[in-house]
N, C-alpha and C positions, 0 to 999 in steps of 0.2 A: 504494500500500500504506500504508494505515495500522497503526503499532504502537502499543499502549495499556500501559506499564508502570506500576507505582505509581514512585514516587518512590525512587532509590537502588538501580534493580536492572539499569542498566546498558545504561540508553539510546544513552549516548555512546560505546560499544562498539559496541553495531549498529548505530548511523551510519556511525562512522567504517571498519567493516570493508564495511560495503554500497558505499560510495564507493570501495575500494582493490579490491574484486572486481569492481566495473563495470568502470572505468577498464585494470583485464589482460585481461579480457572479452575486448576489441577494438583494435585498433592506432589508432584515431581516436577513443577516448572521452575524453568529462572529466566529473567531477565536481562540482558546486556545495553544498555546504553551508551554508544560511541560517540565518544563529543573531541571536538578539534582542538579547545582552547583549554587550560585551567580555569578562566572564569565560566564561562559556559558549564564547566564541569562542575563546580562549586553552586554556580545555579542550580544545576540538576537535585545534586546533592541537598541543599537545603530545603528543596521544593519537594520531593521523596520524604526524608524524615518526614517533613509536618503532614506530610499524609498518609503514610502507615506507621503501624507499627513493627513490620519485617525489619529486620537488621537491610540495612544497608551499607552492603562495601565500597573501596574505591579500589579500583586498579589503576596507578601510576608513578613511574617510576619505581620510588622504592616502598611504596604502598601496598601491599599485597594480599588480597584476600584467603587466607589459611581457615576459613569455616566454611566455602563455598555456598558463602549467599545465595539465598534464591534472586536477590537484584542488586544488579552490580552495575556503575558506571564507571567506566575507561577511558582515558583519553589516547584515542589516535597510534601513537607514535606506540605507546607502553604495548596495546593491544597484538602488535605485529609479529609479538613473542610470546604470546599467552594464550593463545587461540583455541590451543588445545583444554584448556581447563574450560571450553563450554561446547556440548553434546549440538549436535546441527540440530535441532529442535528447539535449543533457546530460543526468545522473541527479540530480534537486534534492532536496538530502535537509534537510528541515526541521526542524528541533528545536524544542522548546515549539511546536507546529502550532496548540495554542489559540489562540496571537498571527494566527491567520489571521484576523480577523472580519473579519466585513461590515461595520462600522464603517471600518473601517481598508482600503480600496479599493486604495491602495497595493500591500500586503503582498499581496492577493488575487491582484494582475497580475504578480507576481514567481513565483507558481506556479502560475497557469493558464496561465502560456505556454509548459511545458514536457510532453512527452508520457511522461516517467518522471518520478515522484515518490516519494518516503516520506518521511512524517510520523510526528513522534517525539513523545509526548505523555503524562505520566501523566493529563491531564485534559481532554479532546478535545473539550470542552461549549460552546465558543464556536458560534456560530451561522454564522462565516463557516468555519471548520473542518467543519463539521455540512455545509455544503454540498460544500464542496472535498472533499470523501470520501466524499460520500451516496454513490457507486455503488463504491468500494475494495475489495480483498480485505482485509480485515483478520487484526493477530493481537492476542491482546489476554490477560493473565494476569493474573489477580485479584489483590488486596491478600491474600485467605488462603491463596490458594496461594502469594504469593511468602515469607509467612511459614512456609509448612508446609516451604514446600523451603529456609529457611534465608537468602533475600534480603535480607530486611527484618528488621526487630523488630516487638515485641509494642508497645504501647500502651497507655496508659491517662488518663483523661480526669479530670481533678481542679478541689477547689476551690482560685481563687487563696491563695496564700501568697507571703511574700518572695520574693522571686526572688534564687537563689544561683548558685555555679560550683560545679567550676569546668565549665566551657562552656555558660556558661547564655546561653539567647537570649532577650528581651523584645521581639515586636516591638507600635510603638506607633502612633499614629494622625498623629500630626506631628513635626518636628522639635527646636519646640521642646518638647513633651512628651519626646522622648528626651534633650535636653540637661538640660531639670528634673530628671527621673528621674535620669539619672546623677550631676548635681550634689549628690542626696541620700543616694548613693549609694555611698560609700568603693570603693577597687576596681575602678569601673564606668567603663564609657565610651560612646561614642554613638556612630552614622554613620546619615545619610538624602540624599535628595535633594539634590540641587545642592553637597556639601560636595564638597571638594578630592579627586582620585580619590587622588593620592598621601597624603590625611592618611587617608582610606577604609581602604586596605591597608595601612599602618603598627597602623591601631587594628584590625583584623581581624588581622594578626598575631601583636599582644602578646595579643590573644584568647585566640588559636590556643597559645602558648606558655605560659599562664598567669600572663601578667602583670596580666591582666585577667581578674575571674570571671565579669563580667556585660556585656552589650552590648548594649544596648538599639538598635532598629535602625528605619528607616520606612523601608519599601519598597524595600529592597535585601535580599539575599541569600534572596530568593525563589525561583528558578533558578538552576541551574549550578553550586552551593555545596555542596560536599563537608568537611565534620568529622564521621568515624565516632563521637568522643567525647561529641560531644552529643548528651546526651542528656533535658534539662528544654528547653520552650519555655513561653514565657509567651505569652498573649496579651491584650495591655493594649488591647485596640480593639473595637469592634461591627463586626462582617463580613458581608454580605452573598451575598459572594460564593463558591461552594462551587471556584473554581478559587484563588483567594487563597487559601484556608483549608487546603484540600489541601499546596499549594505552604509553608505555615506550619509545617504538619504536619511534611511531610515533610524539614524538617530534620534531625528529631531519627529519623529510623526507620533510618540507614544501620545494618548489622547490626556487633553486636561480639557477642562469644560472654557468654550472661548478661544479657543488656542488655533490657531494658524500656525505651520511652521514657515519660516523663510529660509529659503538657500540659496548662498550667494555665489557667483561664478565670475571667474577671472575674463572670462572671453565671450562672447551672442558665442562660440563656436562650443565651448562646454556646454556653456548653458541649452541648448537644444541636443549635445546628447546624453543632459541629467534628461530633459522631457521625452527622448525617447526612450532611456532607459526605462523610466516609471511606467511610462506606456503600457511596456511588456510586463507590466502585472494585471492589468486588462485584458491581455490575450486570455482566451483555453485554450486549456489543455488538448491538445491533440492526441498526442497518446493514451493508450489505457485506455480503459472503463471509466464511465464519473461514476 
């Protein structure tokens, strides 16, 4: 089964309840949950607990389930070598499924070796995804339907301007572009790649509390990243990619009541292909069953 939500309408909900109703289903089930990020994972994790009371393990890194829970969430990389400690009858419930390509051969054999799946994805466009589901039942709810019933917010797509708070996101093309930008930038602060996880989540937090109004960011808080408040996204980069651009988007659309997001773009050339990206969460599904 594949699910197709837009961003912010509560993907990590239907994972984690899909996992907790397999698992009472049957006296001998388990569940495996494959997430890309540690936050995304951590999400899973705390959204599990409050909802059963099964033990819930974590598989990663040096984490290692030694009770063989009946639900377990993994992140990615750890799973590649652990595959064997779950029976192809587990239910493997994927999050971000886009991370499935054919690129990535790995990822592919972590979830063609199980005979239940569901894939979680506001943007399902990868080509190794596109196969791992070419024959799925699918469900899939549009970007204006999730706004008509009140999921998401509205949108709108502008020219660059200074980028302010408070919860404003900037995301930029490298590190040291974010560390420049914020250096000129009173207020403002930085996280990308390779920087310390622990300085990561101190400086997302003073974000988060308005200690900081600006955050300039490279490629993190892509997935898995929940603040209803923001509601400006900058985009300081040329994007190619309509699953980046989605994923950019959709930080800023989680719904508050009143709320419009704005996203602002360096170029009329970005800026029309953020609108076609979004587009294509109005398409269906073609594949599959609905």
């Amino acid at each position: 089964m594949l699910v197709r939500l837009p961003p912010g309408t509560g993907k990590t909900e239907i994972g984690a309840r899909a996992a907790v109703q397999w698992v009472m289903g049957g006296s001998f089930r388990r569940a495996l949950i494959s997430v890309p990020t540690g936050q995304i994972l951590a999400n899973f994790y705390r959204r599990l607990v409050n909802l059963t009371r099964l033990p819930v393990a974590v598989e990663r890194a040096q984490q290692v389930d030694l009770l063989r829970s009946r639900i377990v969430v993994g992140s990615q990389p750890t799973l590649w070598s652990r595959l064997a400690k779950f029976g192809d009858d587990t239910l493997c419930v994927i999050d971000e499924c886009h991370h499935a390509n054919i690129d990535a051969p790995e990822n592919l054999r972590i979830f063609e070796r199980f005979r239940h799946v569901v894939g979680l994805s506001a943007t399902p466009w990868s080509n190794g995804c596109g196969s791992l589901f070419s024959t799925a039942d699918t469900f899939s709810m549009t970007l204006d339907d999730a706004q008509r019933q009140g999921f998401v917010c509205e949108y709108q797509v502008l020219p660059w301007t200074e980028p302010r708070g408070p919860w404003g996101l900037v995301f930029c093309e490298t590190n040291a572009e974010c560390e420049r930008r914020s250096a000129a930038h009173p207020g403002s602060s930085w996280i990308g790649v390779n920087v310390a996880p622990g300085l990561v989540s101190a400086r997302v937090r003073a974000w988060k509390g308005r200690q900081l109004a600006v955050l300039y960011v490279n490629r993190m808080l892509l997935e898995g990243f929940d603040e209803k408040r923001c509601g400006h996204v900058w985009i300081a980069r040329e994007c190619e990619s309509d699953i980046m651009i989605v994923q950019m988007v959709g930080r800023a659309l989680r719904h508050e009541p009143g709320k419009c997001a704005s996203i602002f773009c360096t170029s009329a050339a970005m800026a029309q292909r953020v609108r076609s990206a979004m587009q294509r969460l109005n398409e269906p599904m073609v594949d599959g069953k609905k």
